[in-house]
C-alpha positions in Angstrom: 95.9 -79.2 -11.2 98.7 -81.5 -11.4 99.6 -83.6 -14.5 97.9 -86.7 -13.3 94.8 -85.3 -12.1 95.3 -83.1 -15.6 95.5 -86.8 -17.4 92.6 -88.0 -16.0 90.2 -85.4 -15.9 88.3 -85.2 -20.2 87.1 -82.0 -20.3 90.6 -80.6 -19.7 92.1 -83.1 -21.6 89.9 -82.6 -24.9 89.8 -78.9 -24.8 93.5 -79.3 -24.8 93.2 -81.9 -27.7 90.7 -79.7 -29.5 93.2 -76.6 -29.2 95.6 -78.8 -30.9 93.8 -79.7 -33.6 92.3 -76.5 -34.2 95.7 -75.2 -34.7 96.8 -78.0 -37.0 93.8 -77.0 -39.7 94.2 -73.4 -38.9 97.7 -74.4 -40.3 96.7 -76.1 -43.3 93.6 -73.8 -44.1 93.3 -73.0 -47.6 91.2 -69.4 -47.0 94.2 -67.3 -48.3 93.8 -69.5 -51.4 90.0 -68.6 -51.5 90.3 -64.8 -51.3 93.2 -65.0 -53.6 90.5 -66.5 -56.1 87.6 -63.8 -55.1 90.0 -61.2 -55.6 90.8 -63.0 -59.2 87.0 -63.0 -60.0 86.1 -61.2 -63.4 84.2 -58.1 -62.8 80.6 -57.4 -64.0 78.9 -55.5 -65.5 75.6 -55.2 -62.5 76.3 -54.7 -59.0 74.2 -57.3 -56.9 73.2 -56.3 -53.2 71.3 -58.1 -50.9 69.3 -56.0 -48.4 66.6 -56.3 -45.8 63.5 -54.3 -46.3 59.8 -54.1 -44.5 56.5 -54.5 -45.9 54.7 -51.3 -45.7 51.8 -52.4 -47.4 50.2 -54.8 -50.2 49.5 -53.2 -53.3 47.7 -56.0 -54.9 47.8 -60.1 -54.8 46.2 -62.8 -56.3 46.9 -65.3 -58.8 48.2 -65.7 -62.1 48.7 -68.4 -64.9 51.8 -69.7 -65.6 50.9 -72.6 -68.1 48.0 -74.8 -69.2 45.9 -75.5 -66.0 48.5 -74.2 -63.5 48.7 -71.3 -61.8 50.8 -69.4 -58.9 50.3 -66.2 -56.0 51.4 -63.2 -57.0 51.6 -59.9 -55.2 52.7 -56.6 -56.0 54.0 -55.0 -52.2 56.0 -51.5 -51.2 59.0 -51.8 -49.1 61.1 -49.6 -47.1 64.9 -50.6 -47.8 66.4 -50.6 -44.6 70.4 -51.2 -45.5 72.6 -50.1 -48.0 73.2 -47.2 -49.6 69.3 -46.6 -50.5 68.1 -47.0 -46.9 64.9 -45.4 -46.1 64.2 -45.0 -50.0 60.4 -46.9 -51.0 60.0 -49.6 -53.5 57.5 -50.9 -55.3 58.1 -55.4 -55.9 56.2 -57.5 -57.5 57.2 -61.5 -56.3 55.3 -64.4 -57.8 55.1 -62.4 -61.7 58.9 -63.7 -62.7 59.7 -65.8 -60.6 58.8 -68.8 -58.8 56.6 -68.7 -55.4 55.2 -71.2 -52.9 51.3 -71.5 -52.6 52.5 -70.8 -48.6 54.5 -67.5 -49.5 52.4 -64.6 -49.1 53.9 -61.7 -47.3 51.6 -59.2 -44.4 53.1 -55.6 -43.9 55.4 -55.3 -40.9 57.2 -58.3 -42.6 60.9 -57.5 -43.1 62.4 -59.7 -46.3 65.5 -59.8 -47.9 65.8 -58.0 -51.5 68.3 -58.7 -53.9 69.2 -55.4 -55.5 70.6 -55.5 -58.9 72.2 -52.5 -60.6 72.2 -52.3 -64.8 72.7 -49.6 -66.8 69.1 -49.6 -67.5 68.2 -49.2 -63.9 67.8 -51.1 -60.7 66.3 -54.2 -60.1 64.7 -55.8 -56.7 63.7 -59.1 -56.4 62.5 -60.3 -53.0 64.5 -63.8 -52.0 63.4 -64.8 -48.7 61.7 -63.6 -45.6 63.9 -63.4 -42.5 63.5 -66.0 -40.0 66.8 -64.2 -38.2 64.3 -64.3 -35.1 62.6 -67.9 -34.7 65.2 -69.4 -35.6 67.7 -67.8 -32.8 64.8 -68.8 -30.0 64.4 -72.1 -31.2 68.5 -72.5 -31.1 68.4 -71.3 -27.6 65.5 -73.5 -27.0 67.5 -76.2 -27.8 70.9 -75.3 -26.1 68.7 -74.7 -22.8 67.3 -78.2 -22.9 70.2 -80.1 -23.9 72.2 -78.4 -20.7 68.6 -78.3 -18.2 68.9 -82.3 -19.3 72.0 -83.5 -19.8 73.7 -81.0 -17.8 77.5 -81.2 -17.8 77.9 -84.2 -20.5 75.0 -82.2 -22.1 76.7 -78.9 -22.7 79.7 -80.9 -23.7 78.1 -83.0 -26.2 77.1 -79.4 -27.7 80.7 -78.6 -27.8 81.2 -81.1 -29.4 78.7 -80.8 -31.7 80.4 -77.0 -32.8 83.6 -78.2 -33.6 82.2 -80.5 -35.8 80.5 -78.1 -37.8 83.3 -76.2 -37.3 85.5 -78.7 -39.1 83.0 -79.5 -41.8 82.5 -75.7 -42.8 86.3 -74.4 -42.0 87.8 -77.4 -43.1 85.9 -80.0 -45.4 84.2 -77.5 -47.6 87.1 -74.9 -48.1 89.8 -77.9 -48.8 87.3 -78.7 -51.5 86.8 -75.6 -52.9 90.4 -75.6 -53.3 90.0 -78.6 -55.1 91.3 -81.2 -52.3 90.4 -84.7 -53.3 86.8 -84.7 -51.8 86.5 -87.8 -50.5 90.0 -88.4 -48.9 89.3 -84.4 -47.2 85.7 -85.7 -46.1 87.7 -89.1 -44.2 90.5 -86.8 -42.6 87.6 -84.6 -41.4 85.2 -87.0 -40.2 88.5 -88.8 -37.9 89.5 -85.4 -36.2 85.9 -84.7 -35.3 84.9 -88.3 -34.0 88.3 -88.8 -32.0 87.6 -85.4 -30.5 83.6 -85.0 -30.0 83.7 -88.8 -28.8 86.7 -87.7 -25.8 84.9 -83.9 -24.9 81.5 -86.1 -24.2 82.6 -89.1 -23.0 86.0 -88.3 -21.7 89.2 -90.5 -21.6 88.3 -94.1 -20.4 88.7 -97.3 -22.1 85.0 -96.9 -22.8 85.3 -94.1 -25.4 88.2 -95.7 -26.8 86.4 -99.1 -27.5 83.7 -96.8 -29.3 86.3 -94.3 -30.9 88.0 -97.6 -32.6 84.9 -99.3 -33.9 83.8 -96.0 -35.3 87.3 -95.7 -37.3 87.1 -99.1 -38.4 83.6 -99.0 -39.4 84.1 -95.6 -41.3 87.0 -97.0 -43.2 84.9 -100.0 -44.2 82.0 -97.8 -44.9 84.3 -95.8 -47.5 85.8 -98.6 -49.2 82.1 -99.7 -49.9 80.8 -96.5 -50.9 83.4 -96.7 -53.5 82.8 -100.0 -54.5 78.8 -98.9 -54.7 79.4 -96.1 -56.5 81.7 -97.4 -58.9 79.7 -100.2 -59.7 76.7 -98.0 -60.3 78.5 -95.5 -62.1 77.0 -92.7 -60.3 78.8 -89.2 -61.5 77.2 -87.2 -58.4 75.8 -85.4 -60.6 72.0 -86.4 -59.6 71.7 -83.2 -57.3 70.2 -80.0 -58.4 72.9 -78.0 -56.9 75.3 -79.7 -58.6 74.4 -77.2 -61.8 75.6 -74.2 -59.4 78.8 -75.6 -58.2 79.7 -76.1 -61.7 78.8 -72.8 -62.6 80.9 -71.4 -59.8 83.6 -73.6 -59.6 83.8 -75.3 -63.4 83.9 -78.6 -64.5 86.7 -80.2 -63.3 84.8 -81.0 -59.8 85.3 -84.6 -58.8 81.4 -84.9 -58.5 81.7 -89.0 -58.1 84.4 -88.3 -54.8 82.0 -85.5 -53.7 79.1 -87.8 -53.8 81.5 -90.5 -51.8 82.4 -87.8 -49.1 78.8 -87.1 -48.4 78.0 -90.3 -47.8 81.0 -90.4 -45.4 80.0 -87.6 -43.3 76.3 -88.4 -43.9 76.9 -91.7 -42.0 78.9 -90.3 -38.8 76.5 -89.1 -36.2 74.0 -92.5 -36.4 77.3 -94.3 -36.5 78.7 -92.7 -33.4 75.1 -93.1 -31.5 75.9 -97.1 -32.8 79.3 -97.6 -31.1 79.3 -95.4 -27.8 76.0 -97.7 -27.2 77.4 -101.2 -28.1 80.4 -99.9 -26.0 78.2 -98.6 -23.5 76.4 -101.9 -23.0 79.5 -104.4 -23.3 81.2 -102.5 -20.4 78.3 -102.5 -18.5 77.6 -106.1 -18.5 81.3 -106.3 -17.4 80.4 -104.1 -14.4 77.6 -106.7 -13.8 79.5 -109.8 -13.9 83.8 -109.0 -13.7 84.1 -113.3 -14.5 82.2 -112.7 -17.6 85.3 -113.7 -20.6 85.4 -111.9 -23.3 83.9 -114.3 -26.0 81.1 -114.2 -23.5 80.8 -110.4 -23.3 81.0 -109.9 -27.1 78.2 -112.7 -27.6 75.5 -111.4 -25.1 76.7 -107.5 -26.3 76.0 -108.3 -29.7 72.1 -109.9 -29.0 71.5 -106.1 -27.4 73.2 -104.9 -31.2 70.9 -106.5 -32.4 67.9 -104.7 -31.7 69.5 -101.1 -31.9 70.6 -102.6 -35.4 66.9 -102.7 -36.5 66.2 -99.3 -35.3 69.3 -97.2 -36.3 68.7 -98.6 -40.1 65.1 -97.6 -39.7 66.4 -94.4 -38.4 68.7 -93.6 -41.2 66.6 -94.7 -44.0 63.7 -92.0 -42.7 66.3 -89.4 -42.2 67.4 -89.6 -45.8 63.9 -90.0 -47.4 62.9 -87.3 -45.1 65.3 -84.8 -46.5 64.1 -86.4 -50.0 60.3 -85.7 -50.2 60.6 -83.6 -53.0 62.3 -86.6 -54.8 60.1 -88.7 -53.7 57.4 -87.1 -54.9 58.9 -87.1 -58.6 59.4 -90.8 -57.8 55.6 -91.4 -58.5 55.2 -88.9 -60.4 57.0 -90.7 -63.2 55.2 -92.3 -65.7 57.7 -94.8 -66.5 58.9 -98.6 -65.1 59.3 -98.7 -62.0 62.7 -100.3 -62.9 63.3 -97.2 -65.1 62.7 -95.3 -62.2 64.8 -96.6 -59.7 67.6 -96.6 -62.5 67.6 -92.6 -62.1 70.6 -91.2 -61.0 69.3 -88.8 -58.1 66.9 -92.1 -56.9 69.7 -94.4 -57.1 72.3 -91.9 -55.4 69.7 -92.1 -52.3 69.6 -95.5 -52.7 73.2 -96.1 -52.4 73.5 -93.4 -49.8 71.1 -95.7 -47.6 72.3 -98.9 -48.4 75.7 -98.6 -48.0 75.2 -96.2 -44.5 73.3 -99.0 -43.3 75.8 -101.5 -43.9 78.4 -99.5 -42.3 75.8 -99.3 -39.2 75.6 -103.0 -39.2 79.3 -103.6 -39.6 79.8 -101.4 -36.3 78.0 -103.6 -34.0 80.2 -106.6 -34.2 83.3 -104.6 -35.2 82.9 -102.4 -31.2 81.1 -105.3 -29.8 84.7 -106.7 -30.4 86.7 -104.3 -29.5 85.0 -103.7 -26.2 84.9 -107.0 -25.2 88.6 -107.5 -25.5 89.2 -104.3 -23.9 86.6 -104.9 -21.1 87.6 -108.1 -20.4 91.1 -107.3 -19.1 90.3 -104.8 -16.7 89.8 -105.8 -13.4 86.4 -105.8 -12.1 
């Protein structure tokens, strides 16, 4: 393959871009810094090891009170450790008598769980924590790999590319830099620009098209930053509102910026509806170019942005039931409350969704005109 034929063909030419960048964070990774820390940790006094075991058989279940007029399942089981330095050995757990369990967990012999073995001088402890799904969830992942690239065939399995290295540059890069304490917000931009300039070339290649939609996405990201900032300071949310936020301070101390956290969730939240956003207004303004070459660009943005218009409606709609989706829990609380509904909404985990969706919708409006724009002018100087 020559250099012009290597120029013009994507999949070369964002593998080679994605090599690059890979080897820029690779550069700048902060994992030394992170087992320099785990090597730091204070030792304990218990040794904690996690295990998988199998049901052999249930001793005993039922129900037990755990307060005035509630109650949860309990059952008392023996396993058969299968790791670790006691494989083979038999135990007898009790789950549901200490801790916590679901009305839905109840566990059938031949069921293999994980056990969380703790060693104290007064003995061991075992604890069951989950059950392993190890096995559904690997046939559903192939499931979905197999129909993305039966489908969508080669821009298919190259959207899945794409969609590795960006969890590849979300979990090696964003949330190592910020365990390192990187500013999280400025880390969660710089990670959300590598992996939209280089998922948005492996699917969609290196054409004017992709760049029109790679440049509204920027711009639209920047502007949906600056008013997640300006939301969140203006609220004076702390990011705090999350239940997980307890653990990370636990882990990692105080000194967490919880308010840029909050603002680089938000960020990386927004980039996959935003991305759908611009490669379609992009999409669309390029091909009523190919329709009608005469067509100016003042034209092409103005009849572009009536077909915005409609995926506008949708993609809000889309975003605000992905949120509350991954919210039921909360929203459950929400009426749960006995309080104002002003009160309510003044909660700091309701009014960090609230600002999550508001200001990722915004952002998804902004895009419309912002690539409707930037197509237009691009589209309107090739020739037809």
């Amino acid at each position: 393959m020559d250099r012009e034929k290597l120029w013009r063909n994507p999949l070369a030419l964002s593998l080679a871009l994605l090599a690059l960048v890979m080897a820029s964070l690779a550069l700048i990774s902060p994992w030394e810094e992170l087992r320099r820390r785990a090597a730091a940790s204070p030792a304990t006094a218990e040794t904690v090891e996690t295990v998988v075991a199998e049901v052999l058989e249930v001793l005993e279940e039922g129900t037990m009170s755990v307060g005035e007029g509630m109650s949860q399942p309990y059952q008392r089981l023996r396993l058969r450790l299968l790791e670790g330095a006691r494989a083979g050995d038999e135990v007898i757990v009790e789950d549901g008598t200490v801790r916590f369990a679901a009305v839905d967990r109840r566990f059938r012999p031949g069921d293999r769980v994980y056990v969380q073995l703790t060693a104290r001088p007064e003995g061991a402890q075992f604890y069951i924590t989950e059950i392993v799904r190890g096995g559904p969830l690997l046939a559903l992942a192939l499931g979905f790999v197999t129909m993305v690239t039966l489908i969508g065939r080669g821009k298919g399995l190259r959207s899945l590319l794409g969609t590795a290295f960006s969890l590849g540059v979300i979990f090696l890069f964003v949330v190592p830099q910020v365990l390192v304490g990187r500013d999280p917000l400025l880390v969660s931009i710089i990670g959300a620009v590598v992996l939209l300039a280089v998922s948005t070339c492996l699917v969609y290649g290196w054409n004017p098209k992709a760049h029109a939609a790679l440049g509204g996405m920027m711009l639209s990201l920047l502007l949906t930053a600056v008013l997640a900032s300006l939301a969140v300071s203006a609220t004076r949310l702390t990011g705090l509102g999350a239940e997980e936020s307890f653990y990370v301070v636990v882990q990692l101390g105080p000194d967490v910026r919880f308010q840029r956290l909050a603002l680089g969730g938000i960020i990386i939240g927004s980039l996959g509806i935003l991305g759908d956003v611009c490669v379609s207004q992009a999409s669309a303004v390029f091909e009523l170019h190919a329709a009608n070459p005469e067509l100016g660009w003042a034209e092409l943005y103005r009849r572009g942005f009536h077909i915005g218009e409609d995926h506008i409606a949708a993609s809000v709609n889309t975003l605000l039931l992905a949120y509350m989706g991954a919210s039921m829990p909360l929203m459950l609380l929400f009426l749960l409350y006995q309080e104002p509904l002003a009160r309510r909404i003044n909660r700091e985990p309701v009014a960090e969704e609230i600002v999550r969706t508001l200001v990722g919708s915004m952002g998804l409006v902004l895009a419309v005109p912002i690539t409707g724009l930037i197509a237009a002018l691009i589209a309107s100087r090739r020739k037809g």
